[in-house]
C-alpha positions as CSV (number, residue, x, y, z in Angstrom):
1,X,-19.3,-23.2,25.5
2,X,-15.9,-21.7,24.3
3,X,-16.6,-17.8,24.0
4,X,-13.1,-17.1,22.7
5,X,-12.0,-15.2,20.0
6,X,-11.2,-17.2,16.8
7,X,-7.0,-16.3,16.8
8,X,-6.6,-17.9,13.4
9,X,-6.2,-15.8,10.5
10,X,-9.3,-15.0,8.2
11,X,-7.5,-16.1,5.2
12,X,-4.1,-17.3,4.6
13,X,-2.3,-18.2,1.5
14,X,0.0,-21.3,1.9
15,X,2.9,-21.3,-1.0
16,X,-0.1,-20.5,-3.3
17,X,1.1,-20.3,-6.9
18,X,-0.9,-19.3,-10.4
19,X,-0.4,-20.2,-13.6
20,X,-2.2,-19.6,-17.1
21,X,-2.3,-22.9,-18.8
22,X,-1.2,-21.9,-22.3
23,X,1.6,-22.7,-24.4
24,X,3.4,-20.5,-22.4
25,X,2.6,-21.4,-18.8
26,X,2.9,-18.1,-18.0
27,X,2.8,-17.7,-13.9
28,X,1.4,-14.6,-12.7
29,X,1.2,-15.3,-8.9
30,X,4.6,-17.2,-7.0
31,X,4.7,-18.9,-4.1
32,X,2.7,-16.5,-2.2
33,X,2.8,-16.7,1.7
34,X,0.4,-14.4,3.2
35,X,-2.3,-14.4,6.2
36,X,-5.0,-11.5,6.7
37,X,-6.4,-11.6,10.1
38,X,-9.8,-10.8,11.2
39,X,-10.9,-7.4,11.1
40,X,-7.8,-5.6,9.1
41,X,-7.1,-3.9,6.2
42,X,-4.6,-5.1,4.1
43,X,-3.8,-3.8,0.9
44,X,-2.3,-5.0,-1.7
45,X,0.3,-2.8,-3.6
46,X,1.8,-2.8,-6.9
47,X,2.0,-2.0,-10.0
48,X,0.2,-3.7,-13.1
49,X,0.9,-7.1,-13.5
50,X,2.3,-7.7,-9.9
51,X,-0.2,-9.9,-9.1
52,X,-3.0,-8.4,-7.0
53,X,-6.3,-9.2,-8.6
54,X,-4.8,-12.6,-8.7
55,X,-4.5,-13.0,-5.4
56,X,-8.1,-11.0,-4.9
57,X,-9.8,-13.5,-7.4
58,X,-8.2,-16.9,-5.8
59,X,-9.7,-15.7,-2.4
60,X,-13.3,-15.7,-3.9
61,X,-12.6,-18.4,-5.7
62,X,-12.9,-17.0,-9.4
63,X,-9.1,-18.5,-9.9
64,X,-8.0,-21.5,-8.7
65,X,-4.9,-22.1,-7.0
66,X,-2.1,-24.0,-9.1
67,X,-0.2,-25.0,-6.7
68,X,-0.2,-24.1,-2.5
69,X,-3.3,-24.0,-0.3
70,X,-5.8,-21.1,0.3
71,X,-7.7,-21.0,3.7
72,X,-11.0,-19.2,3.9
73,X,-11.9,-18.8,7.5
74,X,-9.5,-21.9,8.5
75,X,-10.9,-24.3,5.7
76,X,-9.3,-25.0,2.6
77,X,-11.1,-23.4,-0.5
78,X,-11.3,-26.3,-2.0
79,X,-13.1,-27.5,0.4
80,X,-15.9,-25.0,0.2
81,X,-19.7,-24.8,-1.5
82,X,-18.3,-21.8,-3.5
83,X,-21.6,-20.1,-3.6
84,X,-21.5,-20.6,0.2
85,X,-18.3,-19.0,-0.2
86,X,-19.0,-16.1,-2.5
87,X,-21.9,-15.1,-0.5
88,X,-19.7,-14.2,2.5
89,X,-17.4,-12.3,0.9
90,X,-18.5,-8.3,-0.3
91,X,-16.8,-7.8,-3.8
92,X,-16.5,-3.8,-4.4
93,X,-14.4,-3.2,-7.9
94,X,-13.3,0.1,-9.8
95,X,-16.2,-0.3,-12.3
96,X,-18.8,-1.0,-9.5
97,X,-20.6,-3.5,-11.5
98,X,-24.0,-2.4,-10.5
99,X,-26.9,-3.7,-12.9
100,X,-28.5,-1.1,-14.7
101,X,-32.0,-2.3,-15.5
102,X,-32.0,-2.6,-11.6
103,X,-33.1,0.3,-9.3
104,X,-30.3,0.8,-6.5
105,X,-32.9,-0.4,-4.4
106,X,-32.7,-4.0,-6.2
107,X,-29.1,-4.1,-6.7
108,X,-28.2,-3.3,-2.7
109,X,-30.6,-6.0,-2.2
110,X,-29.5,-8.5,-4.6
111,X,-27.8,-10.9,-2.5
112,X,-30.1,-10.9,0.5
113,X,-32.7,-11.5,-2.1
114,X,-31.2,-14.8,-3.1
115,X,-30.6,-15.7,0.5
116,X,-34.4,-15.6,0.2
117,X,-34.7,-13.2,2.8
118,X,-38.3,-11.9,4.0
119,X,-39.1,-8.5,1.7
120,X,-39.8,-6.3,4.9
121,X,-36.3,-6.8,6.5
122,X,-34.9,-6.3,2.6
123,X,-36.6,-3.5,2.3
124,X,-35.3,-2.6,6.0
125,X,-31.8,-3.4,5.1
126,X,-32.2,-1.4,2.1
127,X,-32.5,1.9,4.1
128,X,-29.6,1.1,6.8
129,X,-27.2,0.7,3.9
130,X,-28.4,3.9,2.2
131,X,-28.0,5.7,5.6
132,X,-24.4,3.6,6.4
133,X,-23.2,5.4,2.7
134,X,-24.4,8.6,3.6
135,X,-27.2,8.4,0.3
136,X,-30.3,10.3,0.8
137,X,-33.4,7.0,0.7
138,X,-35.2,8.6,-2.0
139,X,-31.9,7.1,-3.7
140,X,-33.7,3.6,-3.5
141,X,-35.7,4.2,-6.9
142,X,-33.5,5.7,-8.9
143,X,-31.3,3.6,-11.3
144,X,-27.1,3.5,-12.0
145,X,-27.6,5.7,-14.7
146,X,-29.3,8.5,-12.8
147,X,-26.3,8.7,-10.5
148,X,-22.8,10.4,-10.0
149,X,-19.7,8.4,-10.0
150,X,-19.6,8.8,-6.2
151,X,-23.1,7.4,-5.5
152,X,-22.5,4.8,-8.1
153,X,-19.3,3.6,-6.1
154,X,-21.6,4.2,-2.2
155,X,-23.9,1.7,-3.9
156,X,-21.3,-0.8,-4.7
157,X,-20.2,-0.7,-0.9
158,X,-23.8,-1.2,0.5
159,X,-24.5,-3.4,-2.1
160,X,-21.5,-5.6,-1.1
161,X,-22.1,-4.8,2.7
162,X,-25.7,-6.2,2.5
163,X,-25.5,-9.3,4.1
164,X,-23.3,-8.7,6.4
165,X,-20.5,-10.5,4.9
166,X,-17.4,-11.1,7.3
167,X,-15.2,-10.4,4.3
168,X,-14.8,-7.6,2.3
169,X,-12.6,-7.8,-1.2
170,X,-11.9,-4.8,-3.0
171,X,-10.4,-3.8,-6.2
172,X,-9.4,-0.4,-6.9
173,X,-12.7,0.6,-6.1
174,X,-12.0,4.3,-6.0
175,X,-9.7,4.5,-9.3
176,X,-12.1,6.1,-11.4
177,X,-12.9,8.6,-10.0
178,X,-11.9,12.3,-9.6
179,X,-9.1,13.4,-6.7
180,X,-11.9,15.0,-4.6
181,X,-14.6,12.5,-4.3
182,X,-12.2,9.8,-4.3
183,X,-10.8,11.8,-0.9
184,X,-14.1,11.7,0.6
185,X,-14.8,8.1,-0.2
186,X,-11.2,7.1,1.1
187,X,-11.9,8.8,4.7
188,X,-15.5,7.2,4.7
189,X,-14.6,3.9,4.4
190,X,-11.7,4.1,7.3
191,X,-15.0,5.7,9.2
192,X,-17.3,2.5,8.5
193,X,-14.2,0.1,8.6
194,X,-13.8,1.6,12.5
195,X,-17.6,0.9,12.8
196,X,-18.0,-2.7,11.2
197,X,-14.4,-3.8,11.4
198,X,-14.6,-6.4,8.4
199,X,-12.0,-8.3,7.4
200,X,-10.5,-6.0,4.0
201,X,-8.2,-7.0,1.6
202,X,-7.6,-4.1,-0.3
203,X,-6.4,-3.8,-4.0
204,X,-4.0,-0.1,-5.3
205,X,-1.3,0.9,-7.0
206,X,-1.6,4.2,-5.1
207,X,0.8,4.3,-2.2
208,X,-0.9,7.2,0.0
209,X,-4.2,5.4,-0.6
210,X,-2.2,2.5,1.0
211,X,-0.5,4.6,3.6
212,X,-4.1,5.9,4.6
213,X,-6.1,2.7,4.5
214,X,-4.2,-0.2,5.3
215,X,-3.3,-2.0,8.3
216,X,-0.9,-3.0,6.7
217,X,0.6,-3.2,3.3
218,X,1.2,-5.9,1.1
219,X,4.3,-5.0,-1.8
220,X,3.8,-7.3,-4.6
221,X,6.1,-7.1,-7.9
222,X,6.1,-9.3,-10.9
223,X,3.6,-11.9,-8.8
224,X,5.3,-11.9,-6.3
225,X,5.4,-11.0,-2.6
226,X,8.5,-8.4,-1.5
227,X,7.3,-7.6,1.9
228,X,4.4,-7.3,4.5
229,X,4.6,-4.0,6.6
230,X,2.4,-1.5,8.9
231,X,2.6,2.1,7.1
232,X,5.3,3.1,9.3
233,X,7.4,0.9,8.7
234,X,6.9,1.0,4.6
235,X,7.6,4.7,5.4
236,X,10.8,4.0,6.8
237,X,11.4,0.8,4.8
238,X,15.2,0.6,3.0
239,X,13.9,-2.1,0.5
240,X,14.6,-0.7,-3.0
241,X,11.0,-1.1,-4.4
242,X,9.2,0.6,-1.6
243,X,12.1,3.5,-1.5
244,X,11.1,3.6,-5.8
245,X,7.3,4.3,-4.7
246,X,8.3,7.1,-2.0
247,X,10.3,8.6,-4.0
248,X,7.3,8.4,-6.8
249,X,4.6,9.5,-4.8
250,X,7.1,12.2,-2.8
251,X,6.7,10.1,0.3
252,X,9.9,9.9,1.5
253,X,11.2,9.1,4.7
């Protein structure tokens, strides 16, 4: 029995291009060449329109590649069940997408629901994601509406933690809200991320989000890939785009 460590990257993007079939054929991701390995955080920076939800939504298969090949835990997506697929991925976005004639019980529970999983260990699961979060349990029976901003977004995250998914995806999921919740959430996830150590592929547009998070940090522009660098070396980067988001963001070197 081979105990070894799977080496191979989690996902990797192999000259993966995307185009909107239109009259314009308008291509919004270019020739990306990218791997995420196991247990990082990568994020994804740019501005709007540089191509990072693309690149978020062809790894759960919502877009297909147009051209290139995308490999999900070393198979090609193509080659996937996508529900299979979907249902090992957490998806945490900006709006959290909770459903709100669900209690947050129901929607943390959600997917382990349609794994057809036994209601005691739900219910189980239910209160170590609620703990995980840092939500009080009498949380479980209240619904979206009946919650701040902040547990709204902790609910997202348990709800796409559930599972156990080996791969995380999100999108701007702290965006909304304001600059002192958002702080706490921020240093709460790099605490679970040093407790689960999921694979993360993180979407901003906000560099010191990126400098605090990442792993390492993907520059995107105009769908396409500029550079792939740890935080120090973005900080003391000489390409012209990252110097444009230091000097933005008054971070620099």
């Amino acid at each position: 029995m081979n105990d070894s460590p799977d080496l191979r990257p989690a996902i990797e993007f192999r000259n993966v291009s995307y185009r909107l079939n239109g009259a314009d054929d308008r291509e919004l991701l270019h020739n990306l060449n990218l791997e995420v390995q196991r247990g990082e955080t990568l994020v994804l920076l740019g501005r709007s329109g540089s191509g990072k939800t693309t690149t978020l939504k062809l790894i759960n298969h919502l877009l297909a590649p147009s051209d290139g090949e995308l490999r999900v835990e070393a198979r090609p997506i193509r080659e996937w069940d996508v529900i299979r697929l979907r249902r090992m991925i957490g998806y945490v976005i900006q709006e959290v997408g909770l459903f709100p004639h669900f209690t947050v019980e129901r929607n943390i529970g959600l997917v382990p629901t349609i794994e057809n999983w036994p209601a005691s260990r739900i219910a189980e699961r239910v209160r170590e994601m609620l703990k995980l979060v840092g939500l009080d349990p009498e949380t479980a029976t209240r619904y979206p509406r009946e919650l701040s901003g902040g547990q709204r977004q902790r609910v997202g995250v348990a709800r796409a933690l559930a599972a156990d998914p080996p791969i995380l995806l999100m999108d701007e999921p702290f965006g909304a809200l304001d600059p002192i919740t958002r702080a706490e959430l921020q240093h709460e996830f790099l605490e679970l991320q040093k407790r689960l150590r999921k694979t993360v592929v993180f979407v901003t547009h906000d560099l010191r989000e990126a400098l605090l998070l990442g792993t390492r940090i993907a520059l995107m522009e105009a769908g396409r890939l500029i550079n792939v660098q740890t935080p120090e070396e973005f900080l003391n980067s000489r390409e012209p785009l990252a110097a444009a988001y230091k000097n933005a963001f008054g971070a620099g070197a």
